[in-house]
N, CA, C, O and CB atoms as a CASP TS submission, in Angstrom:
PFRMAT TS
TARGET T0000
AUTHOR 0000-0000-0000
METHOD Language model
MODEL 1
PARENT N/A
ATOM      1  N   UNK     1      -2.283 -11.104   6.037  1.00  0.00           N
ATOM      2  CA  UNK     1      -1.990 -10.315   7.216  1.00  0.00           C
ATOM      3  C   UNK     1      -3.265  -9.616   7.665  1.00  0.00           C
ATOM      4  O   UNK     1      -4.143  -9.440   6.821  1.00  0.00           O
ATOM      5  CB  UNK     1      -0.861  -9.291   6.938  1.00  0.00           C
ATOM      6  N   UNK     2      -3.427  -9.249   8.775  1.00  0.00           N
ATOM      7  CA  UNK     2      -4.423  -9.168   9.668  1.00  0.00           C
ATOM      8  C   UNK     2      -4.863  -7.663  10.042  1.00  0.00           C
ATOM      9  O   UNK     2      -4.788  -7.280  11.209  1.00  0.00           O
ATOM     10  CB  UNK     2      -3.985  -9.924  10.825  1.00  0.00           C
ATOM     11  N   UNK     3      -5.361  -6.756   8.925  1.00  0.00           N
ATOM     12  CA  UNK     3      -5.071  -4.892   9.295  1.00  0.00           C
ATOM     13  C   UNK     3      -6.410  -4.637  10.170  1.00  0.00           C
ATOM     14  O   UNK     3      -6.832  -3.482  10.225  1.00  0.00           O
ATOM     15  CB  UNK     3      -5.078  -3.535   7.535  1.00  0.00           C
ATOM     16  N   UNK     4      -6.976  -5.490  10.737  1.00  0.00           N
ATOM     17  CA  UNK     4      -8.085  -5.194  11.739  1.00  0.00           C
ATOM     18  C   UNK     4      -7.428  -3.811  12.274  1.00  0.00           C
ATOM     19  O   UNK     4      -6.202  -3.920  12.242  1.00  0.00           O
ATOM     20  CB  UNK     4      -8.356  -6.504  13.025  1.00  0.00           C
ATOM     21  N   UNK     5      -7.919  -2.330  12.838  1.00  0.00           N
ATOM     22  CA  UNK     5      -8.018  -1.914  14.102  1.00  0.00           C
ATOM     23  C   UNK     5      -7.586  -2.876  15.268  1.00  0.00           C
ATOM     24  O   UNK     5      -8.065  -3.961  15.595  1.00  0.00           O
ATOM     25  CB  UNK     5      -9.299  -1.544  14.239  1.00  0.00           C
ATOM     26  N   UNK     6      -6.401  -2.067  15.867  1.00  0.00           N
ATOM     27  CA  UNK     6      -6.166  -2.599  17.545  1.00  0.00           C
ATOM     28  C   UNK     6      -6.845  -1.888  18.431  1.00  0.00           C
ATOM     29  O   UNK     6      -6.894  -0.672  18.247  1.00  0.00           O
ATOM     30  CB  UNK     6      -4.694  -2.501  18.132  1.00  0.00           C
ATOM     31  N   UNK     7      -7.553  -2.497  19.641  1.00  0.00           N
ATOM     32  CA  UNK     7      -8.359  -1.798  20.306  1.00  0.00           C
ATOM     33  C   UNK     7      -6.731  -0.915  21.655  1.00  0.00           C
ATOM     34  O   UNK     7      -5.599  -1.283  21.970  1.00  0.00           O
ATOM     35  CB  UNK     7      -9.904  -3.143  21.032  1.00  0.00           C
ATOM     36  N   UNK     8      -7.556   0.214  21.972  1.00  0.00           N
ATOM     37  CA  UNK     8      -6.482   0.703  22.580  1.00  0.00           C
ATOM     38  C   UNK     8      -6.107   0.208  23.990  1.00  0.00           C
ATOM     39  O   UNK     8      -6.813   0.292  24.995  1.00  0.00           O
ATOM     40  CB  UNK     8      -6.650   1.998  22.579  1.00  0.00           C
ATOM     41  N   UNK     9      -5.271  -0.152  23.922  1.00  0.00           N
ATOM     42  CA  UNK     9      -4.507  -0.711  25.432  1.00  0.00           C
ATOM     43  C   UNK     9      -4.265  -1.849  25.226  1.00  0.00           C
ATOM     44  O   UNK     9      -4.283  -2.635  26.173  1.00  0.00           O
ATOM     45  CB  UNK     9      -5.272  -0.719  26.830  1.00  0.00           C
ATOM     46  N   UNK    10      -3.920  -2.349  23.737  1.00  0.00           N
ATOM     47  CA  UNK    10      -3.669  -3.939  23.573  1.00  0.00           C
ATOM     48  C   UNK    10      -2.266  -3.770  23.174  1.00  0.00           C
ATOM     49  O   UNK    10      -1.792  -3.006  22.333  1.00  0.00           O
ATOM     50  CB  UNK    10      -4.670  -4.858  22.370  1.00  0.00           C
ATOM     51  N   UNK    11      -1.435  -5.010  24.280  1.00  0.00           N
ATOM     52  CA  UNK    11      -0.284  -5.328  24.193  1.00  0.00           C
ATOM     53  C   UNK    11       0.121  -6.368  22.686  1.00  0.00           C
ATOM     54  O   UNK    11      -0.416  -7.389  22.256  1.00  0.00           O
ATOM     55  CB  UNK    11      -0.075  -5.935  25.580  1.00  0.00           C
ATOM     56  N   UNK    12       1.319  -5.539  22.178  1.00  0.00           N
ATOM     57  CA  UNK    12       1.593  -6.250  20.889  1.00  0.00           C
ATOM     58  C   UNK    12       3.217  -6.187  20.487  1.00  0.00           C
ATOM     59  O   UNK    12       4.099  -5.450  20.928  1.00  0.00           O
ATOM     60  CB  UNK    12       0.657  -5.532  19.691  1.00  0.00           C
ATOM     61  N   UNK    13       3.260  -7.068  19.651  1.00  0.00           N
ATOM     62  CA  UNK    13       4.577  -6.680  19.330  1.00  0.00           C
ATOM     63  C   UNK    13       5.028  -6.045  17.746  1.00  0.00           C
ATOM     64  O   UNK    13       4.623  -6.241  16.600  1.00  0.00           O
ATOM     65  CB  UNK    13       5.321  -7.934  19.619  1.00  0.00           C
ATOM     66  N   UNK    14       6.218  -5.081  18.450  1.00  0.00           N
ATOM     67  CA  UNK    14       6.572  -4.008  17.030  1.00  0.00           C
ATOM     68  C   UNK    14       7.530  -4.653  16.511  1.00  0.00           C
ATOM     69  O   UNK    14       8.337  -5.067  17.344  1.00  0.00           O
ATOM     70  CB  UNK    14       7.112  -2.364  17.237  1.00  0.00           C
ATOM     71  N   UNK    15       7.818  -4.969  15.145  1.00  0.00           N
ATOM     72  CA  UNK    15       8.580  -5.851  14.270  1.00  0.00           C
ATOM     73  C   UNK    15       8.828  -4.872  13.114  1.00  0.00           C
ATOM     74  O   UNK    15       9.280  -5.274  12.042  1.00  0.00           O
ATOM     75  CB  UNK    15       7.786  -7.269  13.835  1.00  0.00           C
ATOM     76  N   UNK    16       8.431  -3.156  13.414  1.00  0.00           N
ATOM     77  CA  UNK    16       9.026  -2.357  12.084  1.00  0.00           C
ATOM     78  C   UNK    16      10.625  -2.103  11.610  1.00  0.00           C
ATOM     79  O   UNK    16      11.561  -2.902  11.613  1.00  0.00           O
ATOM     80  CB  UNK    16       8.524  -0.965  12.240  1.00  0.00           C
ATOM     81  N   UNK    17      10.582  -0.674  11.198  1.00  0.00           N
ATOM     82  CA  UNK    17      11.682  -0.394  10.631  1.00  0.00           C
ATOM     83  C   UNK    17      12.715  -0.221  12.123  1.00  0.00           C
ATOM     84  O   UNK    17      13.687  -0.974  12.180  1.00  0.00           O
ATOM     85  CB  UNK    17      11.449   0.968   9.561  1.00  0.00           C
ATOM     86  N   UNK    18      12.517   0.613  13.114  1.00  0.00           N
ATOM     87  CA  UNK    18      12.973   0.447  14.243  1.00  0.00           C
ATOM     88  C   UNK    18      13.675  -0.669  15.116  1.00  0.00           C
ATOM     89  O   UNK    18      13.316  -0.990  16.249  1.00  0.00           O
ATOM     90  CB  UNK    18      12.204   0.728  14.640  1.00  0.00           C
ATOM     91  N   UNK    19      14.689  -1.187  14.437  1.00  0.00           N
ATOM     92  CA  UNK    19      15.186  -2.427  15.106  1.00  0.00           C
ATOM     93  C   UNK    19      15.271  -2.293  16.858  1.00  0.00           C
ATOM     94  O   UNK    19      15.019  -3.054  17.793  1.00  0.00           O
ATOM     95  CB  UNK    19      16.739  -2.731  14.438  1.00  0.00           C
ATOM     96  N   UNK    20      15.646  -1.237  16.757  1.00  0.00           N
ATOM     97  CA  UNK    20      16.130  -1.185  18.019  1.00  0.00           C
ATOM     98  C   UNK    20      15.130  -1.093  19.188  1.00  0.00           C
ATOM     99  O   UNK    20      15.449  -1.095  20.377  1.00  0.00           O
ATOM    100  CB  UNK    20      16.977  -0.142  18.047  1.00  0.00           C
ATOM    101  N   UNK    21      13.417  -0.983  18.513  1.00  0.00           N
ATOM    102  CA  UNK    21      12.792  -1.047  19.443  1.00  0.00           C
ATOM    103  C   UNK    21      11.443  -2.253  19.193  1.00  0.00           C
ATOM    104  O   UNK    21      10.333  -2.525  19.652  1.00  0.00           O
ATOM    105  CB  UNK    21      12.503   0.389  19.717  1.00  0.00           C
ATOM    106  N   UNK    22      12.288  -2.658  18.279  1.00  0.00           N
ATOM    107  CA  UNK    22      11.414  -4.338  18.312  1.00  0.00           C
ATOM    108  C   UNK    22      11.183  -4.879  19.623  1.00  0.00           C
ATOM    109  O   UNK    22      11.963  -4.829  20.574  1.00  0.00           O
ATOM    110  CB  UNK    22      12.316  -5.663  17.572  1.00  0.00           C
ATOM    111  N   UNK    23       9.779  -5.521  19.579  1.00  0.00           N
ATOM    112  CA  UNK    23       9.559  -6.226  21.138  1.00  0.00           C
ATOM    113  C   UNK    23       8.300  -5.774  21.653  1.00  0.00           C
ATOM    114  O   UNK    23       7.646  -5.153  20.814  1.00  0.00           O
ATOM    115  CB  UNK    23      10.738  -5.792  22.321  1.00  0.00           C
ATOM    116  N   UNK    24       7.812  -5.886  22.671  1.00  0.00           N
ATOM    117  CA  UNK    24       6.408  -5.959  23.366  1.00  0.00           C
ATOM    118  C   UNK    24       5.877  -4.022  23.636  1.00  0.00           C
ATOM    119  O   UNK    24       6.609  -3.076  23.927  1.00  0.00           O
ATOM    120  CB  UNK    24       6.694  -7.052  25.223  1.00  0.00           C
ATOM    121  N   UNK    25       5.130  -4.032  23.513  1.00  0.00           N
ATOM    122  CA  UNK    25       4.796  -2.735  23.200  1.00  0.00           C
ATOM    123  C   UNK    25       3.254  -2.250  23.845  1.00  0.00           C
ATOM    124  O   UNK    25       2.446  -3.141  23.584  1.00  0.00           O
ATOM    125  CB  UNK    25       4.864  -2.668  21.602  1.00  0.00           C
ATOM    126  N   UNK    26       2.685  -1.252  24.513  1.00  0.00           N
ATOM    127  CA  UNK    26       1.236  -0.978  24.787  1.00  0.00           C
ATOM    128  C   UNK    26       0.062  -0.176  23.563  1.00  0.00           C
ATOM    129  O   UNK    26      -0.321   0.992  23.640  1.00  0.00           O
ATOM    130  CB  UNK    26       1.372  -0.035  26.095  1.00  0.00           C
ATOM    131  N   UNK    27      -0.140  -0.692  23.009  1.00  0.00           N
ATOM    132  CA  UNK    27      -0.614  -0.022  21.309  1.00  0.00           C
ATOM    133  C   UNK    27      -1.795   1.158  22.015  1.00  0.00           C
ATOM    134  O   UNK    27      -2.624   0.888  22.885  1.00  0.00           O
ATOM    135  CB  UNK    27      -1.689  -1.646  19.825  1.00  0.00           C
ATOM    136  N   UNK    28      -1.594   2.407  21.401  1.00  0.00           N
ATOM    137  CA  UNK    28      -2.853   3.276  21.685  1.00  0.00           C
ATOM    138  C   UNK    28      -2.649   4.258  20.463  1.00  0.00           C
ATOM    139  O   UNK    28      -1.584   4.619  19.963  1.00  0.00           O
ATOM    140  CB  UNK    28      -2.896   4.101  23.330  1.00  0.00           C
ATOM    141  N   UNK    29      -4.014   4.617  20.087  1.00  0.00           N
ATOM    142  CA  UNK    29      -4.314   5.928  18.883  1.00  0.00           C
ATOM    143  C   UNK    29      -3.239   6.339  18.745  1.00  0.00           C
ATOM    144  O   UNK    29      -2.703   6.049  19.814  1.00  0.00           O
ATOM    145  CB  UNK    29      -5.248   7.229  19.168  1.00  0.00           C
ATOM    146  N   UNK    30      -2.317   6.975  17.976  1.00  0.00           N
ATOM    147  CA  UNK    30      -1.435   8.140  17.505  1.00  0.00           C
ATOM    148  C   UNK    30      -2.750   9.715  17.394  1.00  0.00           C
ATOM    149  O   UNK    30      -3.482   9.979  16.440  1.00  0.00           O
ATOM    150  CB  UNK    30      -0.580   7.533  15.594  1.00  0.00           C
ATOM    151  N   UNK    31      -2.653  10.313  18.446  1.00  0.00           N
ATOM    152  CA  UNK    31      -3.322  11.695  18.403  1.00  0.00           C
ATOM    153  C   UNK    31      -2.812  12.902  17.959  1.00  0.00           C
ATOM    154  O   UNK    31      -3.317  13.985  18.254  1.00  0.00           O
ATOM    155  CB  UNK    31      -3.652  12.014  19.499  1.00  0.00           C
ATOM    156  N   UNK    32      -1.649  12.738  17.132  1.00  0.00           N
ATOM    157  CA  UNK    32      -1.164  14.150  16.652  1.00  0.00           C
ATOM    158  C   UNK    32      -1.593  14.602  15.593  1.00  0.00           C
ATOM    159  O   UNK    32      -1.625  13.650  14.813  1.00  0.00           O
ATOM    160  CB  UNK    32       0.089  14.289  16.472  1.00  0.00           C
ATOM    161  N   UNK    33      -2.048  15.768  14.955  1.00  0.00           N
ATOM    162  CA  UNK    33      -2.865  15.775  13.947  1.00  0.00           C
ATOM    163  C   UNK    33      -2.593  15.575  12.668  1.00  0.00           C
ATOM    164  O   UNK    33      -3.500  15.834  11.877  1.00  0.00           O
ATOM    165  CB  UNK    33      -3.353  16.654  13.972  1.00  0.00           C
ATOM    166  N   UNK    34      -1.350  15.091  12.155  1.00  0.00           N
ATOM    167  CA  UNK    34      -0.899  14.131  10.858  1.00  0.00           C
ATOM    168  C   UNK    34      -1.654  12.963  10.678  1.00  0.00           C
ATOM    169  O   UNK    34      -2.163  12.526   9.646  1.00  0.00           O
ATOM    170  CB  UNK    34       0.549  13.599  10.948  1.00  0.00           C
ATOM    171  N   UNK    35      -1.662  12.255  12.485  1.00  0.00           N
ATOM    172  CA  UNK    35      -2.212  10.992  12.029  1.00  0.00           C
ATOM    173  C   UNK    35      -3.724  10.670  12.056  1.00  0.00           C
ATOM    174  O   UNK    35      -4.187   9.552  11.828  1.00  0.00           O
ATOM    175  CB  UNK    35      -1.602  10.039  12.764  1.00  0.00           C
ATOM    176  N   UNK    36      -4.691  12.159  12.466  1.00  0.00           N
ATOM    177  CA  UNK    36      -5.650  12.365  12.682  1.00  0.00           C
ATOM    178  C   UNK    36      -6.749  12.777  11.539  1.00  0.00           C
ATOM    179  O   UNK    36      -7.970  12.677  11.413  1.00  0.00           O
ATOM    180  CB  UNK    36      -5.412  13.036  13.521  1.00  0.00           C
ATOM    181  N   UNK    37      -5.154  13.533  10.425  1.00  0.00           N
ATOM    182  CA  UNK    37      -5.861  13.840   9.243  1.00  0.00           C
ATOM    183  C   UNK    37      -6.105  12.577   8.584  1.00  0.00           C
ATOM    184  O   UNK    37      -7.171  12.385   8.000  1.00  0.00           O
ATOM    185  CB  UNK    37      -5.143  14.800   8.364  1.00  0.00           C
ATOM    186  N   UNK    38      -5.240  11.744   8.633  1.00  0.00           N
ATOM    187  CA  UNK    38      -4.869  10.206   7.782  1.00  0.00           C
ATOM    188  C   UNK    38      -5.818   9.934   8.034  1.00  0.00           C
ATOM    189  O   UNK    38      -6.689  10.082   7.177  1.00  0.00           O
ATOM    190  CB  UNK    38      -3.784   9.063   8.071  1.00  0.00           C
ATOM    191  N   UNK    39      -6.157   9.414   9.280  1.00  0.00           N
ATOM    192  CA  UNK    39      -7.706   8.797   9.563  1.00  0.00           C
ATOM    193  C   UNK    39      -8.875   9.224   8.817  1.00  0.00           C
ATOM    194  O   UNK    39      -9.716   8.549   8.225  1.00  0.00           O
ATOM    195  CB  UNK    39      -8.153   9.081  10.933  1.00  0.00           C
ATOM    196  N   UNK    40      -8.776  10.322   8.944  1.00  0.00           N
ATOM    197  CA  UNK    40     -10.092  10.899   8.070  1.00  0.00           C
ATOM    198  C   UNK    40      -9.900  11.048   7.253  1.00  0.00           C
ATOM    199  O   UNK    40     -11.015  11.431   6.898  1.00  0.00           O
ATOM    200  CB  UNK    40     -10.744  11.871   8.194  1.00  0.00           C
ATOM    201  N   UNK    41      -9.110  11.124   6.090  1.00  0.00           N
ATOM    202  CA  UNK    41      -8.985  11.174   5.073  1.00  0.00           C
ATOM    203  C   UNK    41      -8.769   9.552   4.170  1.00  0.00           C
ATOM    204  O   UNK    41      -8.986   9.468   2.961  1.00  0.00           O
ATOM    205  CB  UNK    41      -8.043  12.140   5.109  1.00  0.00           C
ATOM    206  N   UNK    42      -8.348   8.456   4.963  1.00  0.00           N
ATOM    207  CA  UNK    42      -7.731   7.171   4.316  1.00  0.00           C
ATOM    208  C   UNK    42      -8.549   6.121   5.372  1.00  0.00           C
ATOM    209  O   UNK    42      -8.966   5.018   5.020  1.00  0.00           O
ATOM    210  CB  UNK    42      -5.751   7.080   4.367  1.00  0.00           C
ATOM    211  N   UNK    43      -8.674   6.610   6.559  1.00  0.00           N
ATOM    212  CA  UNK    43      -9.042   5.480   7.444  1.00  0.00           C
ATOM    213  C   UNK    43      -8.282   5.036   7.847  1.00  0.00           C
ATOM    214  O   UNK    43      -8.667   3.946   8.270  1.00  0.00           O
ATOM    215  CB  UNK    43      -9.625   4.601   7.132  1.00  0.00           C
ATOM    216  N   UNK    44      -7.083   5.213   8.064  1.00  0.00           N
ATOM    217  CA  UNK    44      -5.787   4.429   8.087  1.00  0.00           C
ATOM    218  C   UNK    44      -6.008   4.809   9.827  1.00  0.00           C
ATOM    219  O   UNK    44      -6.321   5.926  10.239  1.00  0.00           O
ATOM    220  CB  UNK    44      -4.133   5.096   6.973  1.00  0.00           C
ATOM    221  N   UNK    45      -5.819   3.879  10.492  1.00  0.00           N
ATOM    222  CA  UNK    45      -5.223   4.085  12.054  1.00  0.00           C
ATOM    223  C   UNK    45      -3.717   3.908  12.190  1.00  0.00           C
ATOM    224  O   UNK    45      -3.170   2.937  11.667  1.00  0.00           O
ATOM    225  CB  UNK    45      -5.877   2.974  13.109  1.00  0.00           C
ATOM    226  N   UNK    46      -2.940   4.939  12.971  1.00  0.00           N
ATOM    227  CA  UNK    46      -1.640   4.695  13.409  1.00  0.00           C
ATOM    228  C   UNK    46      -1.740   4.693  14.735  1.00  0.00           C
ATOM    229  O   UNK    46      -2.775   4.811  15.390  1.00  0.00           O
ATOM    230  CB  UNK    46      -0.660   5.588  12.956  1.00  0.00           C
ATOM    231  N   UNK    47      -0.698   4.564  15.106  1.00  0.00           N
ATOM    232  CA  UNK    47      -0.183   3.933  16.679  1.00  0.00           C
ATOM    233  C   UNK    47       0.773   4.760  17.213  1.00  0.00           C
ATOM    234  O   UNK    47       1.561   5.378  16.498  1.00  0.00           O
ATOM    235  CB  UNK    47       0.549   2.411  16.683  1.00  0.00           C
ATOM    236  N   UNK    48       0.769   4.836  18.614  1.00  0.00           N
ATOM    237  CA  UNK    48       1.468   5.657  19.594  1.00  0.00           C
ATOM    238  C   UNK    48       2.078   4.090  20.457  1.00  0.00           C
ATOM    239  O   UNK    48       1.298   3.275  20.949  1.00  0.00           O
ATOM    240  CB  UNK    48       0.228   6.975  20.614  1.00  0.00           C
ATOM    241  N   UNK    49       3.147   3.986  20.473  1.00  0.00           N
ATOM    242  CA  UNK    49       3.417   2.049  21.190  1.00  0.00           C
ATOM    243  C   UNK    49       3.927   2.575  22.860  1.00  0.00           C
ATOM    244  O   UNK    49       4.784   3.456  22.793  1.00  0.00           O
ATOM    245  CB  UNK    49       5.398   0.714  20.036  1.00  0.00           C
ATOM    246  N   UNK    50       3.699   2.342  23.707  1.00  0.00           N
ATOM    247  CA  UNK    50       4.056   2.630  24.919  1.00  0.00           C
ATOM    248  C   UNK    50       5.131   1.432  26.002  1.00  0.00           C
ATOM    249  O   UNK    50       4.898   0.298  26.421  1.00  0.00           O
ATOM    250  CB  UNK    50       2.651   2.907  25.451  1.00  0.00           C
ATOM    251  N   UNK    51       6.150   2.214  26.129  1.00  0.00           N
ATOM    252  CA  UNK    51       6.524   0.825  26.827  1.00  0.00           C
ATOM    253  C   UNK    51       6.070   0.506  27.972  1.00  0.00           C
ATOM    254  O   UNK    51       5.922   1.462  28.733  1.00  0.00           O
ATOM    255  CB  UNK    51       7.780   0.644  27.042  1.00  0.00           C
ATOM    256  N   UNK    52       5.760  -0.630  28.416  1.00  0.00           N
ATOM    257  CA  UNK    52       5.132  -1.345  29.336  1.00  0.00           C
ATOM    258  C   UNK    52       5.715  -1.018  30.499  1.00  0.00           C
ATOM    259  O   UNK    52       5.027  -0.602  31.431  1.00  0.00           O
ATOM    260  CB  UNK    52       5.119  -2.666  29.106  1.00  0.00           C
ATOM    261  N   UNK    53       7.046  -1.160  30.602  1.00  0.00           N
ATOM    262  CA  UNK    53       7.810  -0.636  31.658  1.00  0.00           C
ATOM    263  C   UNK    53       8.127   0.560  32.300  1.00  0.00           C
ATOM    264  O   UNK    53       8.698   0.842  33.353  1.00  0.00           O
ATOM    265  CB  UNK    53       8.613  -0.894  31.475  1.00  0.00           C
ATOM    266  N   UNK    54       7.542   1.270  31.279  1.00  0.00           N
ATOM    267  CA  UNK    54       7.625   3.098  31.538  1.00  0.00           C
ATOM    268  C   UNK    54       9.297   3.236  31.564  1.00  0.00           C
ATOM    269  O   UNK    54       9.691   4.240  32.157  1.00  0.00           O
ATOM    270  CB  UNK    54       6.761   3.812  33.446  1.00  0.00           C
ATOM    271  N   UNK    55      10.206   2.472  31.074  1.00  0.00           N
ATOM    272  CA  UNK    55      11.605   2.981  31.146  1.00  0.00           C
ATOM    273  C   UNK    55      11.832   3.765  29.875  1.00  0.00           C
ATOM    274  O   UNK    55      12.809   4.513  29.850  1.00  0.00           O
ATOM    275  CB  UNK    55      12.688   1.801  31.301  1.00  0.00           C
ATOM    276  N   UNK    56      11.097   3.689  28.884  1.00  0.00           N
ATOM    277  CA  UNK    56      11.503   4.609  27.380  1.00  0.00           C
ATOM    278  C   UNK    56      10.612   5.039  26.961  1.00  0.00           C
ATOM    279  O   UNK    56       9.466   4.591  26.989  1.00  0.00           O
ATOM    280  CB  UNK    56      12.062   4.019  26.172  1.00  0.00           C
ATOM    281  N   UNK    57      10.968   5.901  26.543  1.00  0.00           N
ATOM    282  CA  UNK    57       9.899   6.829  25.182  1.00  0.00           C
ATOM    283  C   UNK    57       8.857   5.549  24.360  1.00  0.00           C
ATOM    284  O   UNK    57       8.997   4.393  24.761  1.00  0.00           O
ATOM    285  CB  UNK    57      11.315   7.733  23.493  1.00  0.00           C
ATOM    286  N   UNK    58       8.245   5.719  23.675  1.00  0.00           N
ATOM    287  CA  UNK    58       7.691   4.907  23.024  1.00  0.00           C
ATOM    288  C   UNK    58       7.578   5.398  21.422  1.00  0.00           C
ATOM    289  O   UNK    58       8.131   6.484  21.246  1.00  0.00           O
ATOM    290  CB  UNK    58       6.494   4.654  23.732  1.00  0.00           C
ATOM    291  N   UNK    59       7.126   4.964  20.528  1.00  0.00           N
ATOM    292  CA  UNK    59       7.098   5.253  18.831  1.00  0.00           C
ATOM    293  C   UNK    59       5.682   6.365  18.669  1.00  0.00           C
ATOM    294  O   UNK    59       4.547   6.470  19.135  1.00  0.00           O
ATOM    295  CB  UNK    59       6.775   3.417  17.734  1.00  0.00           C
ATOM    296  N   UNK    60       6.171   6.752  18.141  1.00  0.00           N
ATOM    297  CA  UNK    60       4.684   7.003  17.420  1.00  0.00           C
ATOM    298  C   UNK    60       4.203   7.693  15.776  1.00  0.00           C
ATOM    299  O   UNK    60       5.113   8.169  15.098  1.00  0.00           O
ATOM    300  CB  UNK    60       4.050   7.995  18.427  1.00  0.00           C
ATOM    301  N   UNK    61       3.135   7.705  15.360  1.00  0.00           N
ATOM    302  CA  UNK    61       2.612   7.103  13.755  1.00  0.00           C
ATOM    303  C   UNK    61       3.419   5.948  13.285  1.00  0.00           C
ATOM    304  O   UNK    61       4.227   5.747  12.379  1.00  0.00           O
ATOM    305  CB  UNK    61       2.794   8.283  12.461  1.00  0.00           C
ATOM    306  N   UNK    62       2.814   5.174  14.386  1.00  0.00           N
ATOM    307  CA  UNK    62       3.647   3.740  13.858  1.00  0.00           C
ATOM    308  C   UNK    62       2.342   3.035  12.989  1.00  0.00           C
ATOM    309  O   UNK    62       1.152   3.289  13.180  1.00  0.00           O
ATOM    310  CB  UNK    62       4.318   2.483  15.462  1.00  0.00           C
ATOM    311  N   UNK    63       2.749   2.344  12.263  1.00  0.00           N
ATOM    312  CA  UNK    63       1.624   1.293  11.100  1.00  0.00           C
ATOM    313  C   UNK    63       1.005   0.530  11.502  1.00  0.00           C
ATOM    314  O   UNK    63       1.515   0.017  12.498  1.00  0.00           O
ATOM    315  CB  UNK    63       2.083   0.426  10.102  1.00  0.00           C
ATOM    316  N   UNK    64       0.168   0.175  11.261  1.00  0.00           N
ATOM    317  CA  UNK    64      -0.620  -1.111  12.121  1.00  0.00           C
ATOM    318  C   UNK    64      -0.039  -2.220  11.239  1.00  0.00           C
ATOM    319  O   UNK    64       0.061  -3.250  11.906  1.00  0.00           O
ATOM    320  CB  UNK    64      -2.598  -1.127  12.141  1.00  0.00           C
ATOM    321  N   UNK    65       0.455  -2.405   9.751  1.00  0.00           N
ATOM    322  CA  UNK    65       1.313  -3.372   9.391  1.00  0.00           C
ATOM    323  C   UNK    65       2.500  -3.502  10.650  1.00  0.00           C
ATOM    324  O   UNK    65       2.446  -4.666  11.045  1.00  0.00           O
ATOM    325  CB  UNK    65       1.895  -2.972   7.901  1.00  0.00           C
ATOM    326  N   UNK    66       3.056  -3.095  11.059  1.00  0.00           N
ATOM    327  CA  UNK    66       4.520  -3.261  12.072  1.00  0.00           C
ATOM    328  C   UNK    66       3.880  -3.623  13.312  1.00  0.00           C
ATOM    329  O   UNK    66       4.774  -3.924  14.104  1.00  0.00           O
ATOM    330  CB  UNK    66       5.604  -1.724  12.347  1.00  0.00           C
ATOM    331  N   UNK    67       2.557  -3.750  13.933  1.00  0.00           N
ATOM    332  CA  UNK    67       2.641  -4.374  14.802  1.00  0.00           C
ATOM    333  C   UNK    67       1.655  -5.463  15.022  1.00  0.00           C
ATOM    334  O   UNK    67       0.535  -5.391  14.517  1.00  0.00           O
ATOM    335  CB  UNK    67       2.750  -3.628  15.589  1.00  0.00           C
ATOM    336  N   UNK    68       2.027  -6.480  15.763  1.00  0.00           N
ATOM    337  CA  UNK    68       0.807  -7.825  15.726  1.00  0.00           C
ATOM    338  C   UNK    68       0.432  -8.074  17.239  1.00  0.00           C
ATOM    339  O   UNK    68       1.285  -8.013  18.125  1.00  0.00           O
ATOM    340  CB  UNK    68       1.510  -9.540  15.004  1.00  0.00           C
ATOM    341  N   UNK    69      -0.593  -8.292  17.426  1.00  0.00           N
ATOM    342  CA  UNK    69      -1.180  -8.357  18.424  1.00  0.00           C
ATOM    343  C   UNK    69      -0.721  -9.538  19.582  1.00  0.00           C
ATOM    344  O   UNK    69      -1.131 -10.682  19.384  1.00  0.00           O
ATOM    345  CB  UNK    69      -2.404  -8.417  17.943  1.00  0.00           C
ATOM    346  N   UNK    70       0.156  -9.258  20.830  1.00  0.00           N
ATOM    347  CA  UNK    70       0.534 -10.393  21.617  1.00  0.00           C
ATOM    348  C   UNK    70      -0.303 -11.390  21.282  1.00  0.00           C
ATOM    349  O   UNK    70      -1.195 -11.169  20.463  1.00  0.00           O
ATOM    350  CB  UNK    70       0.523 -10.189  23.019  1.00  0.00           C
ATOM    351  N   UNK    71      -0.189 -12.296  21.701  1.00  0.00           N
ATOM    352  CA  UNK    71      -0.863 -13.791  22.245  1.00  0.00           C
ATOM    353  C   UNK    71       0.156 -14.494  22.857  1.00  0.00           C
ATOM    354  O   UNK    71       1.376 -14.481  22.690  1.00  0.00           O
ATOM    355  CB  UNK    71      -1.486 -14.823  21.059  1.00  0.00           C
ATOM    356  N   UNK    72      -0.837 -15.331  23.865  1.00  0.00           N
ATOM    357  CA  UNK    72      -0.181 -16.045  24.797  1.00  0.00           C
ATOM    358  C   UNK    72       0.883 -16.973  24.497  1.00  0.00           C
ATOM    359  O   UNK    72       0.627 -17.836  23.657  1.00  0.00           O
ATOM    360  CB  UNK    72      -1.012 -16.642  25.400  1.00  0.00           C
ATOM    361  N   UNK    73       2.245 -16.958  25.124  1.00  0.00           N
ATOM    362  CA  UNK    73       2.975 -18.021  24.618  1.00  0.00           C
ATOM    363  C   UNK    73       4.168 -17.429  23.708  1.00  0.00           C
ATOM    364  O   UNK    73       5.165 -18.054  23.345  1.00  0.00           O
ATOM    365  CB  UNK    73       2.006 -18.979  23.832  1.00  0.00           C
ATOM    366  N   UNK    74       3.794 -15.848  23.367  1.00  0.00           N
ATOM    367  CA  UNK    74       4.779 -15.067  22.306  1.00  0.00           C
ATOM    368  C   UNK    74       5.815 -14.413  22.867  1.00  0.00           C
ATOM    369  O   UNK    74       5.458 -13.554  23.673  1.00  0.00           O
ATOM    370  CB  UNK    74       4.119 -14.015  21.497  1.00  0.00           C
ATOM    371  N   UNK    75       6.727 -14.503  22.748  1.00  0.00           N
ATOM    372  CA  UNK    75       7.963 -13.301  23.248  1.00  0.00           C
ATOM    373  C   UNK    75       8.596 -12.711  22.260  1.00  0.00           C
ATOM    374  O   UNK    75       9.463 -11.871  22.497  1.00  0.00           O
ATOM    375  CB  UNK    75       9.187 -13.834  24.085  1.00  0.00           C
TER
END
């Protein structure tokens, strides 16, 4: 599996614990300062997922395990 850093504003899909919001997602930093300490302390990047559509809330300190980076051809 692939724990590269997502660059921010890359469309991906969330496949976590959240069933209900599995599906295409806008990946950007998680900026709240839990996930700010993590970073600096582990390196770990989390995620803020945005919906594309602006109709819902979006996740956030989401894992970079739970989400994979669109590519063409994916739904």
């Amino acid at each position: 599996m692939d724990d590269a850093p997502i660059p921010p504003g890359t469309l991906v899909i969330y496949h976590g614990s959240h069933a209900d919001c599995h599906g295409l997602h806008i990946a950007m930093p998680c900026l709240c300062g839990n996930c700010g300490t993590l970073q600096t302390l582990s390196g770990e990047t989390r995620y803020t997922l945005q919906d594309p559509s602006g109709l819902t809330d979006g996740l956030s300190h989401v894992r970079r395990a739970s989400i994979t980076p669109h590519t063409r051809g994916e739904q």
